[in-house]
C-alpha positions as CSV (number, residue, x, y, z in Angstrom):
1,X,0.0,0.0,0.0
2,X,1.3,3.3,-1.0
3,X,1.7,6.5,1.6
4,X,-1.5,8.4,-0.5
5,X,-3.5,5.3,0.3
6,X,-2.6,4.7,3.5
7,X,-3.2,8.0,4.6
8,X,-6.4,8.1,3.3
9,X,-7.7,4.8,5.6
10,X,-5.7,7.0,8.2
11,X,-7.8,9.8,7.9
12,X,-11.3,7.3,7.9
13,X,-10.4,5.5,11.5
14,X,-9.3,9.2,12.8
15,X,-12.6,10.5,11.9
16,X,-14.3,8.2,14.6
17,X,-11.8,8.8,17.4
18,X,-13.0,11.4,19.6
19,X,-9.8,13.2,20.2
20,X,-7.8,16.8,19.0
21,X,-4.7,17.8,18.1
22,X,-1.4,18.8,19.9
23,X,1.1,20.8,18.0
24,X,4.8,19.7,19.2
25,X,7.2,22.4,19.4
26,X,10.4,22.5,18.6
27,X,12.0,21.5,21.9
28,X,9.6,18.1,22.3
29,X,8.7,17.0,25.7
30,X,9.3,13.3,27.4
31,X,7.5,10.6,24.7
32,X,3.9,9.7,26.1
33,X,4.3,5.8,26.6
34,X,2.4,3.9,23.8
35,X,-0.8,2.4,24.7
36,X,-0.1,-1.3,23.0
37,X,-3.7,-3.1,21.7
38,X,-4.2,-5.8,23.5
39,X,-4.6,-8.9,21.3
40,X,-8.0,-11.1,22.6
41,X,-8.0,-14.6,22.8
42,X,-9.9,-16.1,20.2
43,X,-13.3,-18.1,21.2
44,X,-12.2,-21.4,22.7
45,X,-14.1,-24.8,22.1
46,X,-16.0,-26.7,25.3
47,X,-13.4,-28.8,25.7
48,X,-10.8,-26.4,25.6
49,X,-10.2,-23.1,29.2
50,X,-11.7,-19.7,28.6
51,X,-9.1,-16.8,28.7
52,X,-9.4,-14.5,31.7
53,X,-10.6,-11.6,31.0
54,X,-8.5,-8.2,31.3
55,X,-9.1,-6.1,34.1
56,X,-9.2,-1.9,34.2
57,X,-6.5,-0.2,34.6
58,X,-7.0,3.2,35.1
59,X,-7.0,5.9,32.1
60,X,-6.0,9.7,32.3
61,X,-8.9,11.8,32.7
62,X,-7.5,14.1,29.8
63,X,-6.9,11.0,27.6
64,X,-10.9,10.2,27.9
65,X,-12.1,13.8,26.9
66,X,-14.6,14.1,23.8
67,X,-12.6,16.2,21.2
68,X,-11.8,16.8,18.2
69,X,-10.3,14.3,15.3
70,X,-7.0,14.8,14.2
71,X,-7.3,16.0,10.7
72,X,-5.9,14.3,7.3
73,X,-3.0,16.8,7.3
74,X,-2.1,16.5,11.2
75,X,-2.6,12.9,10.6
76,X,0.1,13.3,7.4
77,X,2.5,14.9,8.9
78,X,3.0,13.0,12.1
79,X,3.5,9.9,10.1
80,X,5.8,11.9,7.6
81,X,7.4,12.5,11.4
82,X,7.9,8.9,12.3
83,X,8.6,8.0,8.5
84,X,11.7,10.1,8.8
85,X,12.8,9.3,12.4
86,X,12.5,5.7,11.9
87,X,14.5,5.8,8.4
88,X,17.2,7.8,10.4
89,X,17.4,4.9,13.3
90,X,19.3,1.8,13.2
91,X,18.3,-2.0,13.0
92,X,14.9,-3.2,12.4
93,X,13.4,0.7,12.7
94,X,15.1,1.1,8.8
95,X,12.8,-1.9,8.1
96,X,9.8,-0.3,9.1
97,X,10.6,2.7,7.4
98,X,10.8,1.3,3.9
99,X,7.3,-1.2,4.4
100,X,5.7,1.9,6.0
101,X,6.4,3.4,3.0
102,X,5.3,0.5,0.4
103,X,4.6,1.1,-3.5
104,X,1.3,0.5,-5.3
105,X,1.9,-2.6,-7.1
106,X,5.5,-4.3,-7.6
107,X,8.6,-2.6,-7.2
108,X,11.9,-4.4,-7.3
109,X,14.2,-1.8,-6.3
110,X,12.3,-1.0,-3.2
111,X,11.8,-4.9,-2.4
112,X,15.7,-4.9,-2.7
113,X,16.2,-1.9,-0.5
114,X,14.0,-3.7,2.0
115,X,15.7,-7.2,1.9
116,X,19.6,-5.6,2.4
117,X,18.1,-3.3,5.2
118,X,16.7,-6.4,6.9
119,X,19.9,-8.5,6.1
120,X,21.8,-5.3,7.9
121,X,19.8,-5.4,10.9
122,X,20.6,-8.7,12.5
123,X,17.1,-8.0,14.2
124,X,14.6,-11.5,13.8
125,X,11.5,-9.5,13.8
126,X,12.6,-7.2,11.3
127,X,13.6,-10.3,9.6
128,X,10.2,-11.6,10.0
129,X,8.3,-8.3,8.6
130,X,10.4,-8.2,5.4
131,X,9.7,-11.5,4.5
132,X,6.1,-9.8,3.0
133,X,8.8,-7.6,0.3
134,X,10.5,-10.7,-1.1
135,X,9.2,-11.6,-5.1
136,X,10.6,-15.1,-4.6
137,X,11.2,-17.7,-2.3
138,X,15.0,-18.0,-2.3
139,X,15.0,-14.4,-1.1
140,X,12.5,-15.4,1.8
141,X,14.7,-18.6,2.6
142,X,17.8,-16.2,2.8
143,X,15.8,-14.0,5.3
144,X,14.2,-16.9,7.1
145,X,18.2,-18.8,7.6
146,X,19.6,-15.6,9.1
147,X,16.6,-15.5,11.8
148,X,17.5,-19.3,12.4
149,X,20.8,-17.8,12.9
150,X,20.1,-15.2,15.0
151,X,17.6,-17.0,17.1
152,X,18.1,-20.8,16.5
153,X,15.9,-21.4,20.5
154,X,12.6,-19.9,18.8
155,X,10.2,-22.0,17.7
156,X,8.8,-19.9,15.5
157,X,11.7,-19.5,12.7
158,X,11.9,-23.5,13.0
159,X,8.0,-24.0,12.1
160,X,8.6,-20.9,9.3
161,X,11.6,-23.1,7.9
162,X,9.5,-26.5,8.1
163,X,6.7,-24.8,5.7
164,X,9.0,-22.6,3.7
165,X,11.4,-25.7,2.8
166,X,9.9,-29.1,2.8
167,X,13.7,-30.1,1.3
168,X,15.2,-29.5,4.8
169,X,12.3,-31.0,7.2
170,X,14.6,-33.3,9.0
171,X,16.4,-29.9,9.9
172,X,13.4,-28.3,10.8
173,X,12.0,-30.8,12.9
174,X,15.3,-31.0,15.0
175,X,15.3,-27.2,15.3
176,X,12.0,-27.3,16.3
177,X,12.8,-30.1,19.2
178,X,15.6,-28.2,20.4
179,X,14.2,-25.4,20.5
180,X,13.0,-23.2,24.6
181,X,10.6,-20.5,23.5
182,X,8.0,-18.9,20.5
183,X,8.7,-15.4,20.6
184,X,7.1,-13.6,18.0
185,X,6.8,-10.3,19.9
186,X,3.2,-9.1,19.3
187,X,3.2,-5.5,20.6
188,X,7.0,-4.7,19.3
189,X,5.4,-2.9,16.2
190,X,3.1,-0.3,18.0
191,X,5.9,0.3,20.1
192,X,9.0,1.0,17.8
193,X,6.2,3.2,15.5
194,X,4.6,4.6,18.6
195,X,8.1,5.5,19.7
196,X,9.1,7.5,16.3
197,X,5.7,9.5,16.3
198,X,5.3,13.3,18.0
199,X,5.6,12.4,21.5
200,X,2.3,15.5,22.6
201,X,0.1,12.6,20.9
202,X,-2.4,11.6,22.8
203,X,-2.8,7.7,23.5
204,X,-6.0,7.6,21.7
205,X,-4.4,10.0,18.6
206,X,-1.4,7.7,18.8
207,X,-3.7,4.3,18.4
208,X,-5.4,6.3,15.4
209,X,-2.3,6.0,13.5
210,X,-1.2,2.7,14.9
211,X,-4.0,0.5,13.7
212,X,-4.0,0.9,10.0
213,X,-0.3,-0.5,10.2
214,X,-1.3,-3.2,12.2
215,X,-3.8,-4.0,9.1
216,X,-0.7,-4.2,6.4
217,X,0.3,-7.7,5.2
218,X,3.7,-7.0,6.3
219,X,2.5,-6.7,10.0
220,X,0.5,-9.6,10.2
221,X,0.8,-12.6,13.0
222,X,2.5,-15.7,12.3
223,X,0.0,-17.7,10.0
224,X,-0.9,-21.3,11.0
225,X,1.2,-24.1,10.5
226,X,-0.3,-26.7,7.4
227,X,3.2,-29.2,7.7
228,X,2.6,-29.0,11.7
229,X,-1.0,-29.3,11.2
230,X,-0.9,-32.4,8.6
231,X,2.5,-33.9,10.3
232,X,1.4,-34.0,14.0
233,X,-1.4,-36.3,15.5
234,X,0.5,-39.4,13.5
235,X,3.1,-40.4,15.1
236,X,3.6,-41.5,19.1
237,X,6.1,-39.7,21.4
238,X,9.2,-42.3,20.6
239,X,9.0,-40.9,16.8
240,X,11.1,-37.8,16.9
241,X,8.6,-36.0,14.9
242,X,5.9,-36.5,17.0
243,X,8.4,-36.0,19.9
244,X,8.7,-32.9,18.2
245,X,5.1,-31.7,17.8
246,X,4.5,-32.9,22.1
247,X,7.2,-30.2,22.4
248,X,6.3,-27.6,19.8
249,X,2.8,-27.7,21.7
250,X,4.0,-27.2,25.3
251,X,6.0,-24.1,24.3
252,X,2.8,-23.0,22.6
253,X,1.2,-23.3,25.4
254,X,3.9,-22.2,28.3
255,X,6.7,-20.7,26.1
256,X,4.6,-18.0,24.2
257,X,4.3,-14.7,24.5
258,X,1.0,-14.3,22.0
259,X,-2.8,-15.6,23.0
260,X,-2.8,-16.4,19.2
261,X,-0.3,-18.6,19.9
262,X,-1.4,-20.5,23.1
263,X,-4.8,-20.9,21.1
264,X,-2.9,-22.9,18.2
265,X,-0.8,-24.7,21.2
266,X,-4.4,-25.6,22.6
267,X,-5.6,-27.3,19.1
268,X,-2.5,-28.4,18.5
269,X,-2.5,-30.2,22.0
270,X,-6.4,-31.4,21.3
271,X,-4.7,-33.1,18.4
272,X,-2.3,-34.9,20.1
273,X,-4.7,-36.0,22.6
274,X,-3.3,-33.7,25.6
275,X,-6.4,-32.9,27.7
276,X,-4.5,-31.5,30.7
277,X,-4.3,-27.5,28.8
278,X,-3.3,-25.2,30.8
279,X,-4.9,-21.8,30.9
280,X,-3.6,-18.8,29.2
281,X,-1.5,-16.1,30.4
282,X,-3.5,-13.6,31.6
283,X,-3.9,-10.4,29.1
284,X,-2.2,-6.7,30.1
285,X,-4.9,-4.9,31.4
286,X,-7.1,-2.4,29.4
287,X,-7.2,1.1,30.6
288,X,-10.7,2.3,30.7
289,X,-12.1,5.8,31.0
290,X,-13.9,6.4,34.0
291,X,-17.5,7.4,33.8
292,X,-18.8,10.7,33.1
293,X,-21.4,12.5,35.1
294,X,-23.4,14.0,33.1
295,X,-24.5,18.2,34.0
C-alpha cells in the first residue's frame, strides 16, 4: 500500500476517534508511553479453558475527553514524522521505514532496499516483517536462515523453515525439538512506530495512527502451521517427529508470548490427545475511561 492510500484509511479511523490535536514544538517534551492493543483470545471450544478476561486499569482523565479528530494533514505529517525518524534509526526501525512506505503494485528496487536493510539489521522480527517484500522464495529462505541464525531457540523460525522448505524437514524438525521458546513479539510494532511519532500525541491520537499498520500484510501474526498441522497427531512420542510436535505444543502453550499462539498450542495439544491444557497467560490490562457524570 502506498503513503497516499494509506493516509487516506488513516484519515477514515481518525474520523471516529474522539480526540484533537497537539502541536509539538520545537524542543519536544518526554514521549507519552504507547498504549499497546491488547490482542484477545480467540473463542475457545468446550473442551478447551476460557481466557481470563482483562481487568481496568485506570486511564488519564485528559486521555478520555470528547474532542476533536486529528485532521488528514495533522494525521500526514505526524507519520511523515515517524517516517523520517524511523529511516534515520538503526536495525529493524530502517525496516519499518521502507514497508511503511510501500509502493502501489510491484517494485523491485524497493523490495531490494528492503531485503539488504533487513539482512543489515541482525534483528529477527525485522527479519520476519520483510519477508512480506520478497518476489521469490529464495529471497524469503535467505531471510528466514539468518533469523534461524540469530535466534536458533525460537520455535517460531523453526516452524517458518518447516513450511517454507519441505527439502530441509529433517532440519526443521530437529530445530523445532531443540528449540526453549516462541517469541514472535506481538506488541513490538506499536511500540518502535509509537516510539518515532510526535511524543504530545495523545494515546487515543497515537492508536489512530497505529491501527491501520497493524492492518498491512507485512504486520500480520504468524500464520498457521499446514506441515505442523498435517504432520502432528500421527506419530507417538518415541518418533522424533511426534516427539517434536509434544514439544512444539507445550511451548505454545507455556513458552509463548502471543494468545494467538497459546490458542494454536491448545488445538495443536487437542490433536495430540493432551487434555491437561493449561490456561492462558492472563492479558495486560485495558485502561478504561472512568464514567462521566453528566450536567
Amino acid at each position: 500500500m502506498s503513503t497516499r492510500r494509506l493516509l487516506q484509511s488513516l484519515a477514515l479511523v481518525g474520523a471516529g476517534v474522539a480526540v484533537v490535536w497537539l502541536a509539538w514544538p520545537q524542543d519536544e517534551p518526554a514521549a507519552v508511553p504507547v498504549v499497546a492493543k491488547v490482542l484477545a483470545v480467540p473463542a475457545l471450544a468446550p473442551a478447551q479453558v476460557a481466557a481470563p478476561v482483562a481487568k481496568p486499569a485506570a486511564a488519564r482523565a485528559e486521555d478520555c475527553l470528547p474532542l476533536p479528530a486529528l485532521s488528514p494533514h495533522d494525521q500526514a505529517m505526524a507519520l511523515q514524522r515517524a517516517v523520517a525518524m524511523l529511516a534515520s534509526g538503526s536495525g529493524g526501525d530502517a525496516v519499518l521505514a521502507l514497508l511503511v512506505q510501500r509502493p502501489d503494485g510491484d517494485d523491485a528496487a524497493w523490495a531490494e532496499q528492503v531485503r539488504l536493510a533487513a539482512l543489515r539489521s541482525q534483528d529477527a522480527q525485522a527479519l520476519r516483517w520483510a519477508a512480506s517484500a520478497c518476489p521469490t522464495s529464495a529471497c524469503r529462505r535467505e531471510l528466514l536462515q539468518e533469523r534461524l541464525r540469530l535466534e536458533p531457540d525460537n520455535a517460531l523460525h523453526w516452524i517458518a523453515w518447516l513450511d517454507e522448505n519441505p527439502a530441509a524437514a529433517d532440519e526443521a524438525w530437529q530445530g523445532l525439538a531443540a528449540s526453549r521458546r516462541w517469541h514472535e513479539q506481538p506488541l513490538l510494532l506499536g511500540e518502535r512506530i509509537g516510539r518515532a511519532l510526535p511524543p504530545a500525541l495523545l494515546p487515543a491520537q497515537r492508536e489512530a495512527l497505529l491501527q491501520p499498520l497493524r492492518d498491512q500484510p507485512w504486520a500480520a501474526p504468524p500464520a498457521p502451521s499446514t506441515s505442523l498441522a498435517n504432520a502432528c497427531g500421527h506419530y507417538g512420542r518415541a518418533h522424533p517427529i511426534g516427539a517434536a510436535c509434544a514439544h512444539a505444543a507445550e511451548l505454545l502453550l507455556t513458552g509463548s508470548d502471543s494468545p494467538t499462539a497459546w490458542q494454536r498450542g491448545a488445538e495443536l495439544a487437542q490433536q495430540l490427545g493432551r487434555s491437561d491444557i493449561p490456561p492462558p497467560p492472563a492479558p495486560p490490562p485495558v485502561a478504561a475511561c472512568p464514567k462521566q457524570s453528566i450536567g
